[in-house]
N, C-alpha and C positions, 0 to 999 in steps of 0.2 A: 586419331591414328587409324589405319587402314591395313586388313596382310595384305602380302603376297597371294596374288592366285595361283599362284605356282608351288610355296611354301611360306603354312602357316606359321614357323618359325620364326620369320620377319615380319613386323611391325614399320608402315613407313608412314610422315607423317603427312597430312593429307591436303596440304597448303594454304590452309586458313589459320597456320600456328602465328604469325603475327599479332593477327588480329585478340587471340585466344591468351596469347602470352599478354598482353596491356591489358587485359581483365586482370587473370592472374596477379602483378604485377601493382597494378591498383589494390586488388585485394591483400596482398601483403605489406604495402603501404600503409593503410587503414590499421595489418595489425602492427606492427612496427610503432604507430602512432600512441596504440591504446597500450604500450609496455612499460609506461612510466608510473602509468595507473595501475596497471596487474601488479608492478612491482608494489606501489601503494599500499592496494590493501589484500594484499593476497592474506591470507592468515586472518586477516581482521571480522570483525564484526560488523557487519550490514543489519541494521533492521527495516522491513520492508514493508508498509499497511497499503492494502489492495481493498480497494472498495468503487461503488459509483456503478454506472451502466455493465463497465468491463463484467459483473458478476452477473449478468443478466445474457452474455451473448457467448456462447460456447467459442464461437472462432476467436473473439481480441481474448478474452482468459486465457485458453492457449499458447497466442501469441505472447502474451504477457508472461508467462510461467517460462516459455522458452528461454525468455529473457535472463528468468531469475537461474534459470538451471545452465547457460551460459556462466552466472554469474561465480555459481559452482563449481564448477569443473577447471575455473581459471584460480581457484584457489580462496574463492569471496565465503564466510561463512556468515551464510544469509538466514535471518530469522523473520520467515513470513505470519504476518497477526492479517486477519480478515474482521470486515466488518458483513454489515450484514440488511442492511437498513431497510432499502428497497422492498427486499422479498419480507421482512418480517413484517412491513406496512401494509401487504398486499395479504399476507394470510390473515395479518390479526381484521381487514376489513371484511374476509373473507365469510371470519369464525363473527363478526359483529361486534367486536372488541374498541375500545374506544382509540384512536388514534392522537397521540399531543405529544407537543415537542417544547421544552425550554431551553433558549437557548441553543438550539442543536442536540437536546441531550432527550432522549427517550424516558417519556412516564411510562413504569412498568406495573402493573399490579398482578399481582396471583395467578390471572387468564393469561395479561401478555408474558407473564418472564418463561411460560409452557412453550409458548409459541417462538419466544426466543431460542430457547434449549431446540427445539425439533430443526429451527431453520438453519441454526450455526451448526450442529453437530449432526442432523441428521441428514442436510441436506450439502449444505455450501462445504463446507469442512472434506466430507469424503469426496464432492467433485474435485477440488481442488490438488486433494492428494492423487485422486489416481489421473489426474490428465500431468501432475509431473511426473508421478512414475512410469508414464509411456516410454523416459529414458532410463526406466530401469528403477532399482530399489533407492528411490532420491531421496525420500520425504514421508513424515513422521506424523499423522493429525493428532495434535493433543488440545484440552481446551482449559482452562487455566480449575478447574477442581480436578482432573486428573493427580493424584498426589498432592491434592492443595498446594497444587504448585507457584499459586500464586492467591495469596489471600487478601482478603479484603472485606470492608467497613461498608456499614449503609451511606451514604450519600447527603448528605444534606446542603440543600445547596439554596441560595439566597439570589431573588432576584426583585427588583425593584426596589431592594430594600424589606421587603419579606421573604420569611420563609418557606421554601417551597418544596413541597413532600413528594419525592422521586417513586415512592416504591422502591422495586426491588432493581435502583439502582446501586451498584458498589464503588468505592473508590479502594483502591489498592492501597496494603499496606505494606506489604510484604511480598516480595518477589524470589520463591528460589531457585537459585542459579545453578545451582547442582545439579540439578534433575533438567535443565534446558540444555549447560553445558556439556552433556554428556551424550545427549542428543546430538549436538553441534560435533562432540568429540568421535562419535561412530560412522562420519560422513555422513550424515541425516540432514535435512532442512526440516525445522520445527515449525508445522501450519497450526497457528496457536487462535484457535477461536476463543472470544474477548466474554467466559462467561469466568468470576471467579464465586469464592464459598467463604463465609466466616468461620470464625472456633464452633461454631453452632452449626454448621451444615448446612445453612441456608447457602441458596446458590443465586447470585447477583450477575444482572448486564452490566457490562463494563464498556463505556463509549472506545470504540477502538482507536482514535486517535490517542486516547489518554492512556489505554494500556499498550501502545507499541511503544509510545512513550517511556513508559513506567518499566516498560522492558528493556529499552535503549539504556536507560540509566544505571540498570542492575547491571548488565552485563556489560558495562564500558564500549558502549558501540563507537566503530571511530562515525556514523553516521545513520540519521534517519530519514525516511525518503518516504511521504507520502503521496501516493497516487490517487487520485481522482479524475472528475468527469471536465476538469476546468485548466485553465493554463496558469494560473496563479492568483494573485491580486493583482486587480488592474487600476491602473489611475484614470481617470474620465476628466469632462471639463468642471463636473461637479466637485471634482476632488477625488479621493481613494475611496475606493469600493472594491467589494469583494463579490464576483459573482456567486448568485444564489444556485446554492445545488440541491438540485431537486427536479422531479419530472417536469419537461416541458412539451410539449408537442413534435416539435423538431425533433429532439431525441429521442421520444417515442417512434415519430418517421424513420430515424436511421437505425435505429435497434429493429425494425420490423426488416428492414433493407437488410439488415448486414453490416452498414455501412461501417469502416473504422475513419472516424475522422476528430481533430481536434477540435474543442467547442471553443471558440473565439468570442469576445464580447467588445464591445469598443471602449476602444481607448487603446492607452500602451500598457502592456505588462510589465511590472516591477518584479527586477531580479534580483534584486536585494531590499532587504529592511530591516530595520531595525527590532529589537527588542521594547524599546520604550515608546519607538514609533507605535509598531502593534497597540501597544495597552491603550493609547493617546487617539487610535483610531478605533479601538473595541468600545471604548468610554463613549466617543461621541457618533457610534451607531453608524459608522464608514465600513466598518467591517462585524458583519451581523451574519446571525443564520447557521448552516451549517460550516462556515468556515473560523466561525467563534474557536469552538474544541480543537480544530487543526492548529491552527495562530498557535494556542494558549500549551499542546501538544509540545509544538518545536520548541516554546520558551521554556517550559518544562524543563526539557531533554538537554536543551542549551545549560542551561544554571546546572544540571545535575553533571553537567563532565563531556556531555556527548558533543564531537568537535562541530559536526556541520547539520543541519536539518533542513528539507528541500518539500517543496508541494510542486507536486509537477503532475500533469496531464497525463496520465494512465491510457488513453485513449488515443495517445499519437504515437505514433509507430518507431517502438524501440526508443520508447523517450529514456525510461530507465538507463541502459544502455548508455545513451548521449551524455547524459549527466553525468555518469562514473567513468565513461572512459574517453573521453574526448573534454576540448578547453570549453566546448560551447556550453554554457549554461543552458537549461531546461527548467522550467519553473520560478520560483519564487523562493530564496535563499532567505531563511530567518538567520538574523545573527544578534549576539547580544548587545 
């Protein structure tokens, strides 16, 4: 619109409203489409785990969080858990600390689980919080010994058929839901880094796929939605494989860039799978690595009540979004 040079009382329009109206127009279309889903889950419970490159690049974390505060404001009560991995790989080699992985699952001893606490709460945790509250008072950082909010056991966990000594890793026993939901109840989003504490006050790493998880279940989520650096599982000609996550070259190039793009691997992406699929393909080392705890995550979540769980590419633009409010699937759909 344009005045009058004559009188700035009149507004007239400036002759490119056709063109401007069919944007418009599209744009109300798009929300018109995503109404069946606001109606969905407005009210409901979303659990969100954010981890991979995205924590490493201030611009796609942004993006990403837009997302979740979109997710907000449409009525989604979204409970976001971070992981942490990356950067806590990078200090502990920093401090000379030994770095080893089972299974996806981080050995922590007495030096790393220090280095743990400083990267999730000192570090990840408050960025997270204040690039949502850019829209205001959104978001709450708590991390699971705040009020022993969520407690938990040391870990013991068996591989090869031996026992294999975690440190100071925890598996959840207890989840309270009181002190989350009440968060949830004050228009808050709960940024819940994945450290919890036993009746002894020892304070344990908690693999964050396994406590968004373990938090989906408490709290009746109608869904869990893990984001990563990858598009799903993919099927190849060798069979079902799980892209490996972890640095490679390439995504050190585009993290240097800027770049936001999906990380593709060949083959087709699988939108759906099974439950028993999963175990059948964890067994015979098809799906290995870090995507072991995500798999076992959703199967979790599934058995415990929670209706749908999705691994979807955190790194491609608005995928969360796509997922929740449109027919198009995004990621890799565990179901039981």
């Amino acid at each position: 619109m344009e005045y009058s040079p004559d009188n700035k009382d009149i507004e007239y329009y400036t002759g490119n409203e056709n063109k401007i109206e069919s944007i418009y127009i599209n744009k109300a279309q798009v929300l018109l489409e995503a109404l069946p889903y606001i109606k969905e889950y407005s009210g409901k419970i979303v659990v969100v785990k954010i981890g991979g490159s995205m924590m490493e690049n201030d611009r796609m974390m942004q993006s990403v969080l837009d997302d979740i505060i979109l997710m907000k404001y449409v009525g989604i009560k979204v409970v976001l858990v971070h992981g942490g991995g990356k950067q806590i790989t990078e200090l502990m080699k920093e401090k000379n600390i030994k770095v080893e992985f089972v299974d996806g699952l981080r050995v922590t001893n007495k030096e790393a689980i220090e280095v743990v606490k400083m990267v999730l709460i000192g570090d990840i945790n408050t960025k997270i919080v204040s690039f949502l509250n850019k829209h205001g008072s959104a978001a709450l950082g708590i991390s699971g010994n705040d009020a022993n909010f969520i407690i938990c056991k040391k870990k013991y966990y068996k591989g090869n058929g031996k026992g294999i000594d975690l440190g100071f890793v925890g598996e959840i026993t207890k989840v309270d839901t009181a002190f989350i939901t009440d968060i949830l109840d004050n228009d808050y989003i709960p940024v819940v880094a994945t450290l919890g504490t036993d009746m002894k006050g020892n304070i344990y790493n908690i693999n964050a796929d396994s406590c968004a998880s373990e938090i989906a279940v408490a709290l009746k989520a109608i869904k869990m939605i893990l984001l990563t650096d990858v598009d799903g599982i993919i099927e190849n000609e060798s069979g079902v494989v799980s892209a490996d996550i972890s640095d490679d070259n390439s995504k050190k190039e585009d993290k240097v860039k800027g770049n936001r793009s999906s990380r593709r691997e060949a083959g087709r992406l699988i939108s759906r799978l099974s439950s028993d699929k999963c175990m059948e393909l964890i067994k015979s080392g098809s799906i290995s690595s870090g995507m072991v705890p995500k798999v076992l995550a959703c199967i979790g979540s599934l058995k415990g009540g929670v209706e749908r769980t999705y691994i979807i590419n955190g790194t491609a633009e608005h995928s969360i979004l796509v997922e929740i409010f449109t027919d198009k699937g995004m990621g890799t759909m565990i179901t039981l």
